[in-house]
N, C-alpha and C positions, 0 to 999 in steps of 0.2 A: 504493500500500500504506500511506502514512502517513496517508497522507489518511481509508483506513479506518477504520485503528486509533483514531486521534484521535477518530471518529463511534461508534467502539462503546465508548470510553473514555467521551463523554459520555452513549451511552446506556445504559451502565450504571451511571452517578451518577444516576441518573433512577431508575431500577430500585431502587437501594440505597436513595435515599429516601423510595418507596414503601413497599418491606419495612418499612422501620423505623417508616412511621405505621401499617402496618397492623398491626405488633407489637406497638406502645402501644396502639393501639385494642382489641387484642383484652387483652389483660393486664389492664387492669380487668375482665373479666367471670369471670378465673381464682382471686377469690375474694380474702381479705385476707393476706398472707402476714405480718404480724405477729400475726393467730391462730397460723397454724404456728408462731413462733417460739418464745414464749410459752407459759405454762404456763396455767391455769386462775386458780391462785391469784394470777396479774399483778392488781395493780390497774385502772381504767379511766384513770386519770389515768396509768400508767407504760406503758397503750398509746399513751395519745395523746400523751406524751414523746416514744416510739418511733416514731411514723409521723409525727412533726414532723422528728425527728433522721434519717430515711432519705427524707424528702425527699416523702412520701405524701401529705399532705394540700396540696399544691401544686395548680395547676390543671395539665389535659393538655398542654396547650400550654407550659408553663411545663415541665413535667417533657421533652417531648419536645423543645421547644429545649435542655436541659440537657444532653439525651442527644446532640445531633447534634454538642453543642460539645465532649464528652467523645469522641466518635466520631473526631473529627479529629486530636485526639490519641493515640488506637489503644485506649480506653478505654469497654467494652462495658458500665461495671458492677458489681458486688459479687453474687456469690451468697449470696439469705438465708441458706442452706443452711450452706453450705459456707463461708463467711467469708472468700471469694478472691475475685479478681478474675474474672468471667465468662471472659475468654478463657483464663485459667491453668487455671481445669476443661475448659474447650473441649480447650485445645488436650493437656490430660495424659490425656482420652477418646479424642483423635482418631486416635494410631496405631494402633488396635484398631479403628477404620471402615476408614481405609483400606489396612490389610492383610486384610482382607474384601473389601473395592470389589476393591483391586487381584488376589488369587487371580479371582475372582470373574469380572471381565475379562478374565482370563489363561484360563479354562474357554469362555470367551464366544468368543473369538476360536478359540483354537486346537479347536474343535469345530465351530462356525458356518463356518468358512471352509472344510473338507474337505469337511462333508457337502452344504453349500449347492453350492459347485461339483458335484460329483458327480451330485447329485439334476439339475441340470440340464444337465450333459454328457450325461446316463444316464436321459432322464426316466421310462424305461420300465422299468426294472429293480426286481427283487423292493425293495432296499436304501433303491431312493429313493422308492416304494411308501410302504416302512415308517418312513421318516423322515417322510415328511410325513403321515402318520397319527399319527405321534409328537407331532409338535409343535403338531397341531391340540390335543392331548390335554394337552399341556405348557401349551399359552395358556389352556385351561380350568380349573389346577387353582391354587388359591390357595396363594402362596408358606409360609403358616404352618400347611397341611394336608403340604405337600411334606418341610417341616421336620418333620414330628409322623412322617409314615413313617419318613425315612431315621432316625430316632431309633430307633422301635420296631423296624426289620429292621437296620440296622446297629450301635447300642448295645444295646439290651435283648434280642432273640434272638442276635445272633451274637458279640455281645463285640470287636468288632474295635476299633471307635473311641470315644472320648468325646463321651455328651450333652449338656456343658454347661460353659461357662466357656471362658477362652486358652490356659490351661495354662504350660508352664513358659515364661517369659520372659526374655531378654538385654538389657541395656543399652548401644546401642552410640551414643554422643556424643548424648543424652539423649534418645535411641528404645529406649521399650521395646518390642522384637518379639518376636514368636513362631516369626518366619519362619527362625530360627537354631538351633531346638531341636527333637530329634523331637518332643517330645509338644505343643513349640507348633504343630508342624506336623499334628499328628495331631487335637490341638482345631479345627482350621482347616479342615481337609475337608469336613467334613458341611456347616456353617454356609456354604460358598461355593458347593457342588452345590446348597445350598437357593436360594441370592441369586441365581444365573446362571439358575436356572429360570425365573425372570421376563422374562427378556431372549434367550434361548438360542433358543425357536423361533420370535419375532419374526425373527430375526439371519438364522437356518437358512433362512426361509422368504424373504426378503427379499433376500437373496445369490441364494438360486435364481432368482424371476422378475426382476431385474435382470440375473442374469448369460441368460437363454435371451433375454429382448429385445436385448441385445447381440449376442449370438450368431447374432442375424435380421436385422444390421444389413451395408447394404450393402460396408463396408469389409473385414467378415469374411468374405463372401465374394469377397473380392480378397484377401488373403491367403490362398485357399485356392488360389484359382485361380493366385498366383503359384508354389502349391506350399511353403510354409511348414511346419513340422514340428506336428504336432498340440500339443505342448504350449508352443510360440510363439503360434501362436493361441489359444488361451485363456489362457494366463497373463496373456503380453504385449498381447496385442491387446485380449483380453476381459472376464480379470480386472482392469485395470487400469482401464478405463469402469465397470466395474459398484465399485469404489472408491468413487465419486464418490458413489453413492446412500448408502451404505452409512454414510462419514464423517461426511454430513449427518446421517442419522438418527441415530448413532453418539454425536454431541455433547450430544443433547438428554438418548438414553435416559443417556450414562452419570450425567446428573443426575438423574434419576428413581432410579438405580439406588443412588442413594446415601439419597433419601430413602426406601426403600422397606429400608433396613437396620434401621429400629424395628421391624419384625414381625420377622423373622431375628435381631436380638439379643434380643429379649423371652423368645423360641421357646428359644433356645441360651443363656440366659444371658451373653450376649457384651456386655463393660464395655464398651461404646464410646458413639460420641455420642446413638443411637438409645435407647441403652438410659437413660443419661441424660439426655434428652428427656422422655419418660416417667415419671422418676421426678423433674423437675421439675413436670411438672404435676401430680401427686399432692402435692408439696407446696409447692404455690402458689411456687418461685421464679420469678417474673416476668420479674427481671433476666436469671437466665441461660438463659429461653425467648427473651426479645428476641434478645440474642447468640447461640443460636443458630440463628434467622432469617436473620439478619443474613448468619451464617455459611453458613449452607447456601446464603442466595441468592447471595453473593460464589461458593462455587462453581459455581452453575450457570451465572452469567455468566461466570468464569474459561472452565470447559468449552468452549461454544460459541463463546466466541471465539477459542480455539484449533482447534477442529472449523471454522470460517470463515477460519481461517488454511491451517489444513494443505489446506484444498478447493484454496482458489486454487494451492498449490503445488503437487498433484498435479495437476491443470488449468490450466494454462497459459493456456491461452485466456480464462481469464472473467477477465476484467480486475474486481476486489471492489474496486477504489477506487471505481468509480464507482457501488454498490450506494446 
C-alpha cells in the first residue's frame, strides 16, 4: 500500500506539471489583460509600465518557471481582477461548488443504488421497464436544457422554489453554507437535481448490469443453494462485487462532475468556482484561470486516488501495490 501511494504521489507531480504548462500555454491566447485593466485614456507608455511591473512582457519560460517557484510555496498568483491572491478567490468560490458536488452526490447515490438494484433483481417488471427508458432519456438530455425546465415548471409556473442564486447563508468557522438555512437549502434543490442528471443514469444503468452479471456468477448460486436468505444474497454476496465497478467509475465521474458545474452555475446563477471561471475569461484574468487549472486538476487526482484506495479496501484481494 505505501509503495502505491508513493507511485501515484509521483504521478500526480507529473500531472500537476502538465496542467500548469498547458495553463501558460493557453493564457497567452486569452487576450491582454492589462487592456481589461485599464481604461482607454491609459497612456501607451503606463501600459507598458504595467505589463513590465506584473511580470508580462517576460518570456514563457521565464514566467512559467516563476510560476512553479511561486507554486511551491502555495502561491497560484494575483487576480487582475480582483487584486487577491488566486487561491483567496478560489478558495472564498469554492464552498458554493462543493455544496452542489456534495447534494449532488448525495441525489446520485441515494437514487442510483435502489433503482439500479431493483431494475436488476426485477429485470422484468413495469418499474425497471420504466427506469431504464428513463435514463436512456436522462443521458440524452443536456444538463443546461434540464436546468432551463426545472426552472420554468418549478420557479416560474408553480412558485415553489428559487431560480437563481445561494440564498440565505451561515458562517460557521469560515464556511459560508447554505446547507444550515431553509432558503439556503431551498436555493440548492433545483441547481443539484440539474448536476446529478448528468451522472444519475450512467450510475442507475451501471449498478444494474454489474449487479445481474454478479448475480450469474457461480458463487451466487452457492449461496443459494446453501439456502441463504434473499436479501444476504444480494446485498452481501452481490451488492458488495458489483461495489467494485461502481467505485472505479465512481472516482473518475465525480471529477467530471465537478467540472461540469460551469453550465449548472451559469444556468442558476450559483457564485461558485464555475461561475467564476467564466467570468475570468470574459475578463482576460489569466492568473486566476491558471489556478484554477491547477485546482481543479489537484482535485481530480485527489478523487481517484482515493476511489484507488477505497477499491483495494473493499477488495481484499487485489493487492494495488503492485499496480
Amino acid at each position: 500500500m505505501f509503495a502505491f501511494i508513493v507511485r501515484r504521489i509521483i504521478q500526480a507531480t507529473v500531472v500537476m506539471l502538465v496542467i500548469g504548462f498547458i495553463g501558460f500555454a493557453v493564457k497567452h491566447q486569452l487576450g491582454d489583460p492589462v487592456r481589461d485593466l485599464v481604461g482607454i485614456s491609459v497612456s501607451v507608455e503606463e501600459r507598458e509600465a504595467l505589463r513590465e511591473e506584473l511580470g508580462l512582457n517576460d518570456s514563457f519560460l521565464t514566467q512559467y518557471g516563476r510560476f512553479l517557484m511561486n507554486a511551491v510555496r502555495g502561491d497560484l498568483g494575483h487576480s487582475f481582477f480582483f487584486k487577491k491572491p488566486a487561491l483567496e478567490v478560489i478558495f472564498a468560490k469554492a464552498p458554493a461548488t462543493i455544496e452542489l458536488v456534495f447534494v449532488s452526490s448525495l441525489i446520485i447515490l441515494l437514487v442510483s443504488v435502489p433503482v439500479g438494484l431493483y431494475s436488476a433483481i426485477y429485470p422484468k417488471r413495469f418499474f425497471s421497464r420504466f427506469a431504464m427508458g428513463a435514463s436512456i432519456v436522462g443521458v440524452s438530455i443536456p444538463v443546461f436544457l434540464t436546468a432551463i425546465v426545472l426552472i420554468y415548471v418549478f420557479a416560474v409556473q408553480l412558485h415553489w422554489l428559487p431560480s437563481y442564486g445561494r440564498g440565505e447563508t451561515v458562517n460557521i468557522m469560515g464556511w459560508d453554507s447554505g446547507l444550515f438555512t431553509l432558503d439556503g437549502v431551498k436555493h440548492l434543490i433545483l441547481p443539484s437535481i440539474a448536476l446529478s442528471s448528468i451522472m444519475l443514469p450512467l450510475f442507475i444503468r451501471l449498478i444494474r448490469a454489474e449487479m445481474m452479471e454478479v448475480l450469474e456468477a457461480e458463487y451466487i448460486k452457492y449461496a443459494w443453494a446453501k439456502g441463504l436468505s434473499r436479501k444476504r444474497v444480494w446485498l452481501v454476496h452481490g451488492f458488495k462485487n458489483t461495489l467494485l465497478s461502481v467505485i472505479t467509475v465512481g472516482g473518475v465521474q465525480l471529477g467530471i462532475l465537478i467540472a461540469f458545474t460551469i453550465l449548472t452555475e451559469t444556468v442558476f446563477q450559483w457564485q461558485g468556482m464555475g461561475f467564476m471561471f467564466l467570468e475570468a475569461v470574459e475578463r482576460s484574468d489569466t492568473a486566476l484561470l491558471v489556478a484554477y487549472l491547477v485546482m481543479v486538476g489537484a482535485l481530480f487526482v485527489v478523487v481517484n486516488t482515493v476511489a484507488d484506495i477505497v477499491y483495494g479496501l473493499v477488495n481484499p484481494t487485489v493487492t494495488i501495490a503492485s499496480r
